[in-house]
N, C-alpha and C positions, 0 to 999 in steps of 0.2 A: 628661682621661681618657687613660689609657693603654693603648696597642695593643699587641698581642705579633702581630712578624712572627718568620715561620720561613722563612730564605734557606736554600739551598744552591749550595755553592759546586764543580759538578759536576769539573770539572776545577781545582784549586785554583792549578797551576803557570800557565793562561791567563787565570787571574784579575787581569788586568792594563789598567785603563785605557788611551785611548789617545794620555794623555799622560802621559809618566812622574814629571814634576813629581807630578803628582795622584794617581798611580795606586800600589795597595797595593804594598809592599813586603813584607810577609809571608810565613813560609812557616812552616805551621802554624797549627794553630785557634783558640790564644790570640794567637797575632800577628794574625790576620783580627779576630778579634774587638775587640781593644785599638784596632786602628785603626778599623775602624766607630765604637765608642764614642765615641775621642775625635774622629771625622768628625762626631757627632750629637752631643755637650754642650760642642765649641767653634766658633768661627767659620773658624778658622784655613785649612780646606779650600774652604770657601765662597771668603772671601776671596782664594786664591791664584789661583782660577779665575776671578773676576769680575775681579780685575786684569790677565787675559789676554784678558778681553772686547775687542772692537774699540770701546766705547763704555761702560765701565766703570759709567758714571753712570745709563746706563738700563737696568741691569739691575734688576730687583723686587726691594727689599730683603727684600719677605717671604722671597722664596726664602732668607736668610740664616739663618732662624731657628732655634734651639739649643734644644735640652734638656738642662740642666746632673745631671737622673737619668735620662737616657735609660742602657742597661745593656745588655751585647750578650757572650753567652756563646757558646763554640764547643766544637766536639765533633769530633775526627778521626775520619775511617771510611777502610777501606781506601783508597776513589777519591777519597774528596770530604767534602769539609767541611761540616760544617749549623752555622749563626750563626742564634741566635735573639738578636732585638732589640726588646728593651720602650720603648716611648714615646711622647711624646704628640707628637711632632711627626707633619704629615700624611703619607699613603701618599706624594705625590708630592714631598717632601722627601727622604725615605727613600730613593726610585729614584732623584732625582737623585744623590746622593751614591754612592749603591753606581754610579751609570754612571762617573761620573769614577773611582771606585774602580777597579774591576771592567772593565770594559767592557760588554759583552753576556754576560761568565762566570758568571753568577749567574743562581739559579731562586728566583722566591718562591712560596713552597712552601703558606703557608696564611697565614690573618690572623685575631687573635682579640682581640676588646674585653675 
């Protein structure tokens, strides 16, 4: 089943993890978006992070998990950017990723089955 979350990205320019390895590089709604996406239908980001773990191996592989139609559209407004992201992977998937993304720069905004 898939979920439709609705992030905003209140300040877009602090929307920055707080490792830069990890953290968005975007600037603009379709770059937010493109990189959420492909943070959610590949591994790529997981894995850059769990190889800076201090114990790589016992990290949960579930936390890895992918959704290869996960889909994540963005929207400019004057201040701030709103990312909706459809999919079925779980809420606390989703926050992980937007933390390494993002940091603390993101609001989720609503959640809808």
């Amino acid at each position: 089943m898939s979920v439709r979350y609705l992030i905003r990205l209140p300040r877009p320019e602090r929307a920055r993890g707080a490792e830069p390895a990890l953290a968005f590089t975007a600037h603009g709604a379709e770059a937010f978006a493109e990189q959420l996406q492909d943070a959610l239908r590949t591994p790529a980001l997981f894995e850059r992070w769990r190889a800076m773990q201090p114990d790589p191996d016992e990290v949960d592989p579930a936390l890895g998990a992918t959704d290869p139609h996960a889909a994540v559209g963005g929207d400019q407004h004057d201040l701030h950017v709103d990312l909706v992201a459809t999919t079925g992977l779980s809420g606390t998937i989703l926050k992980h990723r937007l933390r390494l993304l993002a940091g603390n720069h993101w609001e989720l905004r609503d959640v809808r089955a």
